[in-house]
VOGU-3710 file (C-alpha; in Angstrom, 3 decimals, decimal comma):
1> xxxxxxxxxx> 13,383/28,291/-19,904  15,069/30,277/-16,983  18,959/30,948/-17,167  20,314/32,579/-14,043  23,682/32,750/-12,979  26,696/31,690/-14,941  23,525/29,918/-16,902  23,120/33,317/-18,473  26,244/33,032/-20,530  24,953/29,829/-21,368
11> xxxxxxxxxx> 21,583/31,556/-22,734  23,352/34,705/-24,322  25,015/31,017/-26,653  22,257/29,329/-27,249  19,655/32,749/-28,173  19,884/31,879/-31,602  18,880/28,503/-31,874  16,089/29,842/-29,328  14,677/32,465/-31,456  14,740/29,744/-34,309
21> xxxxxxxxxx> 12,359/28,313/-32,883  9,904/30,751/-31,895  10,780/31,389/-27,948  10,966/35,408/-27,036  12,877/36,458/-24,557  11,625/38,141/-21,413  12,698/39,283/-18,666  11,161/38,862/-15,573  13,415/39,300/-12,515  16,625/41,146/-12,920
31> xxxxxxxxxx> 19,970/38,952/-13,147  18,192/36,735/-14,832  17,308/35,147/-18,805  13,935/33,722/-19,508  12,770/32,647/-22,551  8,863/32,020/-23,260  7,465/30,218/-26,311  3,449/30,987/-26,519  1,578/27,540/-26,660  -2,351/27,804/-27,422
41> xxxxxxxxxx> -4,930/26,148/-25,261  -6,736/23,127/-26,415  -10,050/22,870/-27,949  -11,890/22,174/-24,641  -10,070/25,048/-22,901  -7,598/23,200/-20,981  -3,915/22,656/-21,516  -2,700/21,965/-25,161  -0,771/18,505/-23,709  0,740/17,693/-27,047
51> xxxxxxxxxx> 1,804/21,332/-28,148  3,434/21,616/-24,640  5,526/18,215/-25,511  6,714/19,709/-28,828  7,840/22,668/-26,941  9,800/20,689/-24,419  11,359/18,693/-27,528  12,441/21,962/-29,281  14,162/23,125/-25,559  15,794/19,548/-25,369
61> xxxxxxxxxx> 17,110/19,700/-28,959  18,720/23,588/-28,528  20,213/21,932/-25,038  21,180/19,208/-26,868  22,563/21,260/-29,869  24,806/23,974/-27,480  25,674/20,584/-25,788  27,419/18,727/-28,640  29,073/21,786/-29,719  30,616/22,561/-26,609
71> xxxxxxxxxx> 32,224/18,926/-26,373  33,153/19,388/-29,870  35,187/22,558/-28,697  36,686/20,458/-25,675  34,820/22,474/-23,106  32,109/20,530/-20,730  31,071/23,719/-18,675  27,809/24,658/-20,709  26,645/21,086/-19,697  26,407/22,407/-16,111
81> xxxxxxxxxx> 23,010/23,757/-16,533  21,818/20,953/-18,192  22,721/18,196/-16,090  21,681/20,252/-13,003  18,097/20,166/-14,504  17,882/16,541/-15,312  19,234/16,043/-11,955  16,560/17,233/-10,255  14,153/15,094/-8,393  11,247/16,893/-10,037
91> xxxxxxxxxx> 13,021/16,331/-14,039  10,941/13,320/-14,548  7,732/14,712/-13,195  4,601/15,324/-14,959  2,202/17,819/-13,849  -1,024/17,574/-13,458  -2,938/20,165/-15,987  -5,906/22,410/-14,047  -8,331/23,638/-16,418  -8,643/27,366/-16,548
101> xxxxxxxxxx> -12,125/29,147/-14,780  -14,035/32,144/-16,378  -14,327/33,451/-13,370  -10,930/33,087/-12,198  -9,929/32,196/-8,861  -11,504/33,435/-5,251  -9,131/34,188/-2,563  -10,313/34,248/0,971  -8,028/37,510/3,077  -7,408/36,580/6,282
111> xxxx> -7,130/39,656/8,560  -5,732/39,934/12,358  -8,235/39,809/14,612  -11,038/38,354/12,274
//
């Protein structure tokens, strides 16, 4: 989960409930909050499907947590984040898992002139 923004007061709120839970934060670009949960891969060495849908269910409840407290208090403004990302056109996408290669992946470099 990525907070960036005013998001990132929303994140500094809801680190708690995210540490709870097992997610560690990180920090990958500066300005702005990520936080990772590790999920293992499945016994055929592709993506744990199920484990990543518990994850997404422990993200929707701390959303969903930080969200009914913030009504409580009278203030909708932490909801901003929220309803941005269910908003998207992509929110209701699944993705399609790739399976992972020992070898990794070739890349072909394209030079001027070749």
């Amino acid at each position: 989960m990525q907070f960036f923004g005013e998001g990132c007061a929303e994140a500094r709120s809801r680190a708690e409930a995210l540490a709870r839970r097992g997610f560690i934060r990180r920090a990958p670009q500066t300005g702005q909050i990520t936080y990772a949960k590790p999920v293992s891969f499945a016994a055929d060495d592709g993506l744990d499907e199920a484990a990543l849908r518990r994850v997404r269910r422990e993200l929707d409840e701390v959303l969903n947590e930080s969200s009914k407290s913030v009504l409580a208090d009278g203030d909708a403004s932490g909801l901003a984040l929220r309803e941005f990302m269910l908003g998207s056109p992509l929110a209701g996408v699944e993705l399609q898992s790739f399976g992972r290669e020992d070898a990794g992946r070739s890349i072909d470099f394209l030079f001027e002139g070749d």
